[in-house]
N, C-alpha and C positions, 0 to 999 in steps of 0.2 A: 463409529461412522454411521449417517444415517441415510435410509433410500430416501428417493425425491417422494415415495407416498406417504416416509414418514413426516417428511417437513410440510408438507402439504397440511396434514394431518391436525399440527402442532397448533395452542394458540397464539393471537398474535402479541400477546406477552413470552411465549417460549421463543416463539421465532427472534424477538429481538432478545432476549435472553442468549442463543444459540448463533445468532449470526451477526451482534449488536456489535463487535470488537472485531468484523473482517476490515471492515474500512475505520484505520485507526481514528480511536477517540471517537469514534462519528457515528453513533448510532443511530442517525438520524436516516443515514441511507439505508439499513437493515426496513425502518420505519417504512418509508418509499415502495422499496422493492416487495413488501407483507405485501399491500395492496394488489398486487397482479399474479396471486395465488388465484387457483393452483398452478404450480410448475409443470409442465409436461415433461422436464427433464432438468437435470444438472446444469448443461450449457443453458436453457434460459432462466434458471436461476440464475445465473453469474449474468447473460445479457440483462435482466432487471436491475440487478448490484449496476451496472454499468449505465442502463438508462438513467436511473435514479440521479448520478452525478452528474450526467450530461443534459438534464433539465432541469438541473439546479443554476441558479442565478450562479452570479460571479465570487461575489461576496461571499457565498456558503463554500464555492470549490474552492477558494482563497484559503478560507479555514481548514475544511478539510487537507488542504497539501499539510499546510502550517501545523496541523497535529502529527505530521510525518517526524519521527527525531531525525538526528543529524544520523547521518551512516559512523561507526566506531567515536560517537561520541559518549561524552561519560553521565547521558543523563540517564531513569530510570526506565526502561524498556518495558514493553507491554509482553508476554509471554510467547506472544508469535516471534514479536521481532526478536525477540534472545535467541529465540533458532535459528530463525531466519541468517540472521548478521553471523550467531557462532559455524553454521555450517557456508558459508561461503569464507569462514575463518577470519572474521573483521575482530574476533575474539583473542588472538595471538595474532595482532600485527606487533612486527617491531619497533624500536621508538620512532624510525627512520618511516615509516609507511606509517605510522603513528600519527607522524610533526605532518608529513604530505596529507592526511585526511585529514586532519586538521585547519593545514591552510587552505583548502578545496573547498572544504567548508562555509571557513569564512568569509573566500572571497566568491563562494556562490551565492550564500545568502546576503553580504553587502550589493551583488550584482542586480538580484533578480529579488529579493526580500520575501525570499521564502527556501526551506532546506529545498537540496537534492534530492529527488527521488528516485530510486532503483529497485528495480523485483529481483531480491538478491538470490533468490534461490534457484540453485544450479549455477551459480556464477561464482567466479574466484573475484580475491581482494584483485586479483593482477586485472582482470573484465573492466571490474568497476572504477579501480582509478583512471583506466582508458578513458571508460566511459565520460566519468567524472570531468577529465583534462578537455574530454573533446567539447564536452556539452556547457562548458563556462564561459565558453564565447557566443552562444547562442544569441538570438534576440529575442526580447523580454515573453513576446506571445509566442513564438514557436516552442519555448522551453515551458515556460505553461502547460502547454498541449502536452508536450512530452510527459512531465510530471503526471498530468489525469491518467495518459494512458498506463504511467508504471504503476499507479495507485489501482487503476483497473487489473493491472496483471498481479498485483498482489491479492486481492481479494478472489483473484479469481483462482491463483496457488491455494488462497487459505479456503474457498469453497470445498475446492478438490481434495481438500485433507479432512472435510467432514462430511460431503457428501459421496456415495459413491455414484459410479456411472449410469 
């Protein structure tokens, strides 16, 4: 774990080295957020992670969601998300909560043309298919928004896991 004077510290090769993988696939916004060093603290490092996406054009947060995997699908996972998904247990679903995340899946991303996103951590499989079930009738911009914000609250979990307070 590192203090906020260490990241400060860092250059902006380590920084995207060290923080390039909170917002999946997207090091782009590690890039963004380098720029408004130094940090006075943990939480406005994570409020930069978070401006960074929210003055990004549309097209960029479009991608950005769309590097999100599907939740308990079977593609290859980045090392966060294998925790992530194993500890809210999306790791031993049965085939029955299996086939259900499956088709939630599907028919979210045929709905809205981009995965679900969920900050799984601290949450059960039982949370998220709530979740899941409630938010696939959404409409197209408000589930958008949604999605930025869980992709905020993810990076802002995986902040918190390498910086401390």
């Amino acid at each position: 774990m590192m203090s906020i004077t260490q990241v400060n510290a860092i250059s902006p090769k380590a920084f995207i080295e060290a923080f390039g993988d909170v917002a999946e696939h997207s090091p782009w916004v590690a890039r963004e957020a380098d720029a408004f060093r130094p940090f006075a603290s943990r939480e406005t490092l994570v409020k930069h992670f978070e401006a960074a996406i929210r003055a990004a054009n549309r097209d960029a947060q479009l991608a950005l969601v769309r590097a999100h995997p599907d939740l308990a699908g079977r593609a290859k996972l980045t090392d966060d998300s294998t925790k992530e998904q194993a500890g809210a247990g999306l790791n031993t679903l049965t085939a029955d909560e299996f086939a259900r995340f499956t088709d939630l899946n599907t028919r979210y991303r045929e709905r809205f043309g981009f995965p679900f996103i969920f900050a799984v951590k601290g949450a059960t499989k039982h949370m998220i298919l709530d979740s899941f079930a409630a938010r696939v009738g959404n409409d197209r911009d408000a589930e958008f928004e949604t999605a930025l914000s869980q992709v905020c609250r993810i990076f802002r979990f995986r902040i918190e896991d390498r910086v401390s307070p």
